[in-house]
C-alpha positions in Angstrom: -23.9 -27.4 -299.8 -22.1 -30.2 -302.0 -24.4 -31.4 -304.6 -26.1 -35.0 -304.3 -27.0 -37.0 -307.3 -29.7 -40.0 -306.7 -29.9 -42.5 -308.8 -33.7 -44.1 -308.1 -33.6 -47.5 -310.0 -37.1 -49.2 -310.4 -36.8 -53.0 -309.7 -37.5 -56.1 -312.9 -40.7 -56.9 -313.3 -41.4 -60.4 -311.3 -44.2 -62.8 -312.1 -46.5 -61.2 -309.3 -46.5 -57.3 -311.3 -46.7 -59.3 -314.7 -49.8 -61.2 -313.3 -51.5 -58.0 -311.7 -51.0 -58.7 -308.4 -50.2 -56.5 -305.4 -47.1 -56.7 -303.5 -46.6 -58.9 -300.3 -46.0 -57.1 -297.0 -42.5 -56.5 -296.2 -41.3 -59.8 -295.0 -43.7 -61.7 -296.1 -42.1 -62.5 -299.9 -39.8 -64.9 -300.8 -36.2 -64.7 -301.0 -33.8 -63.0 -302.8 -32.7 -65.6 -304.6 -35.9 -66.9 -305.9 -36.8 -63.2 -306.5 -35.7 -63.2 -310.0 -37.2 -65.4 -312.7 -35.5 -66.1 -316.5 -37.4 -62.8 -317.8 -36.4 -60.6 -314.8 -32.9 -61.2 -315.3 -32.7 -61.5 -318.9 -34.1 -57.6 -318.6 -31.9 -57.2 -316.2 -29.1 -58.5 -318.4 -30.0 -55.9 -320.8 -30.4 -52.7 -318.7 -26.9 -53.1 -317.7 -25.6 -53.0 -321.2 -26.7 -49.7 -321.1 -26.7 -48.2 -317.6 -24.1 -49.8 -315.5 -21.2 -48.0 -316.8 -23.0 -44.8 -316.2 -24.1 -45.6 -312.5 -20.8 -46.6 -311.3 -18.4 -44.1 -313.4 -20.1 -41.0 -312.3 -17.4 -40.8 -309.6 -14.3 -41.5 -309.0 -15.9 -43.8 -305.8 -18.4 -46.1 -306.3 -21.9 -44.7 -305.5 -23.4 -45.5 -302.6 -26.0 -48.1 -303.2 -29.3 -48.8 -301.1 -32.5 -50.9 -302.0 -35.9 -51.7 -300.6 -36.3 -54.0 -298.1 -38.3 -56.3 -300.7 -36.9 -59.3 -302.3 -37.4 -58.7 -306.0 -35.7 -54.9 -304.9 -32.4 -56.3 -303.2 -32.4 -59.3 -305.8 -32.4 -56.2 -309.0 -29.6 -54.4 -307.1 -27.3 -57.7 -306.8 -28.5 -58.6 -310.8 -27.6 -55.0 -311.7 -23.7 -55.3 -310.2 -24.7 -53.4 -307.2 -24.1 -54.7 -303.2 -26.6 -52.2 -301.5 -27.5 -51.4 -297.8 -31.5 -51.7 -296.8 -33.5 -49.4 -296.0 -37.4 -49.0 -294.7 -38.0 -45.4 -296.4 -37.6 -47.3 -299.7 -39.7 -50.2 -299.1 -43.0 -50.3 -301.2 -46.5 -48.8 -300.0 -48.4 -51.0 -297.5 -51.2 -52.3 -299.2 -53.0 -53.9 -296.4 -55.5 -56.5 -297.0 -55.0 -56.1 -301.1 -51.1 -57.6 -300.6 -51.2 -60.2 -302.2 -54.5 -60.0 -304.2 -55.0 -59.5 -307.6 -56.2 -56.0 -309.2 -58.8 -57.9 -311.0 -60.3 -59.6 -308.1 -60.1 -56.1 -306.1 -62.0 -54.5 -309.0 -65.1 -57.3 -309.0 -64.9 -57.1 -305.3 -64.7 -53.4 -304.2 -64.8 -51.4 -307.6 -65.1 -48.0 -305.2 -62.7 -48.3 -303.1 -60.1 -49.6 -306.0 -61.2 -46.1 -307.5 -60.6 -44.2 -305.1 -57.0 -45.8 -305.1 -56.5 -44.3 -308.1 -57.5 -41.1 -307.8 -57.4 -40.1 -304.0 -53.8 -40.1 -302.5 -54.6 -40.0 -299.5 -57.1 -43.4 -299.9 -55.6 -46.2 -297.5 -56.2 -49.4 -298.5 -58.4 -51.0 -296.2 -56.6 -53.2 -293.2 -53.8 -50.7 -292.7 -52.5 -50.0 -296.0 -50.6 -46.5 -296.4 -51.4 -43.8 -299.0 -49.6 -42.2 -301.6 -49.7 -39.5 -299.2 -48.1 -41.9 -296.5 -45.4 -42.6 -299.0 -44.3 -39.3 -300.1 -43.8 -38.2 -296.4 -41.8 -40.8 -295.9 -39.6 -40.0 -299.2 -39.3 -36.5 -297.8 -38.1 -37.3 -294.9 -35.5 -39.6 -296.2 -34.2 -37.6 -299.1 -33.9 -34.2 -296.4 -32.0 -36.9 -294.3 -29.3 -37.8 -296.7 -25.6 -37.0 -295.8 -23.9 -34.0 -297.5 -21.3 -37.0 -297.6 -22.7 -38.6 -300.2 -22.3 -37.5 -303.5 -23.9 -40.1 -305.4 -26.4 -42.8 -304.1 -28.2 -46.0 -306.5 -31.1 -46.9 -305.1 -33.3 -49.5 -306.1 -36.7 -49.4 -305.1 -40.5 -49.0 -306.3 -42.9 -46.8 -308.4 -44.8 -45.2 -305.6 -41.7 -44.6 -304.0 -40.2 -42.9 -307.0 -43.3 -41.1 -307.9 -43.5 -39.3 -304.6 -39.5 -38.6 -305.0 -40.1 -36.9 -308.2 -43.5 -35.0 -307.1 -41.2 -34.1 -304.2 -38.4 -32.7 -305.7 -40.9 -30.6 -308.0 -43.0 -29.4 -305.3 -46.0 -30.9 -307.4 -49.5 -31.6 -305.7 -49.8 -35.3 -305.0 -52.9 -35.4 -306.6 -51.0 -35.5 -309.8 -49.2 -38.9 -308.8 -51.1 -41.2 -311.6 -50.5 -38.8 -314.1 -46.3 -40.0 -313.3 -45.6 -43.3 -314.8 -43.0 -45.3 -313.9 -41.7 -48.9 -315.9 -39.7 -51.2 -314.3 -35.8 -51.0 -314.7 -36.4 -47.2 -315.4 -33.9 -44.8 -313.9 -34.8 -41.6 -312.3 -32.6 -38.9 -311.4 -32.2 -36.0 -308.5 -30.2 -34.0 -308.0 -30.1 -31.6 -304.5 -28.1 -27.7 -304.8 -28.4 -25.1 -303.0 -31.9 -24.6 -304.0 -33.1 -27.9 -303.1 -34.1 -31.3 -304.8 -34.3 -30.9 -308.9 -35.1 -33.6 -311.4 -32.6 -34.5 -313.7 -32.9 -36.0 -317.3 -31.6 -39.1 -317.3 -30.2 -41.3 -320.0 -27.1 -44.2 -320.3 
């Protein structure tokens, strides 16, 4: 089996993660081109001094890129030098009735539950959210579905998203998933053999 190198690309930090707030359900955020605010792009402006070359030298084709179906996700991509395909399996966790909200006000309204959100991964936020759980099958599924075809992929996307990639690709218990920070504009790297899906050290 060829080998497969992803790229997963954490989006810029927008106001909303800066204030503490959680995501909007898909659809429901603003446009790409109001994703990005001065600070989000002058990051943005940065990460590219040192990651850009690497991402799209590491064949002799430019990597396929994909992103989330969020704004801020698609809007990072384009920033980045990057015109990527959508895709569901990348989209952020549902958070239900929390989208939207702030942590704080979750925390004075429904300290429990919020706990268990940080501990459990298989809490659902309540009004349909998903779970960490939720998320990493979904990961799964996409990274078995990739093409052989594709040697190396970009995708930009969120931390739960990346932290069920990685706990994936380790064959770690989700339980562990806080214990796996991810910062925005960080770059993880997998890489699928013959053995399967391995995690990569990654640097510019």
């Amino acid at each position: 089996m060829p080998e497969t190198t992803v790229w997963l690309v954490c989006h810029a930090a927008d106001a909303a993660l800066r204030a503490g707030t959680f995501p909007r359900a898909p659809g429901a955020d603003h446009d790409e081109d109001e994703a990005l605010d001065a600070r989000a792009i002058d990051a943005i402006d940065a990460w590219r001094v040192h990651w850009q070359a690497r991402l799209t030298g590491v064949d002799a084709e430019a990597p396929f890129a994909l992103a989330s179906p969020a704004a801020i996700a698609r809007a990072s991509a384009r920033a980045a030098g990057f015109a990527p395909e959508h895709t569901d399996a990348l989209a952020d966790a549902h958070y239900g009735a929390w989208a939207g909200r702030r942590l704080t006000d979750i925390a004075r309204e429904a300290p429990e539950a919020l706990a268990a959100w940080t501990r459990d991964p298989a809490f659902k936020p309540p009004g349909g959210g998903e779970s960490f759980d939720d998320v990493r099958r979904r990961v799964a599924s996409w990274l078995g579905s990739l093409s052989c075809a594709e040697k190396t992929i970009v995708a930009f996307t969120h931390a739960p998203v990346i932290r069920a990639a990685i706990l994936h690709a380790l064959n770690a218990p989700s339980a562990s998933f806080r214990q796996v920070e991810i910062a925005p504009l960080s770059v993880t790297a997998l890489r699928r053999s013959q053995q399967g899906w391995g995690w990569v050290a990654a640097r510019p």
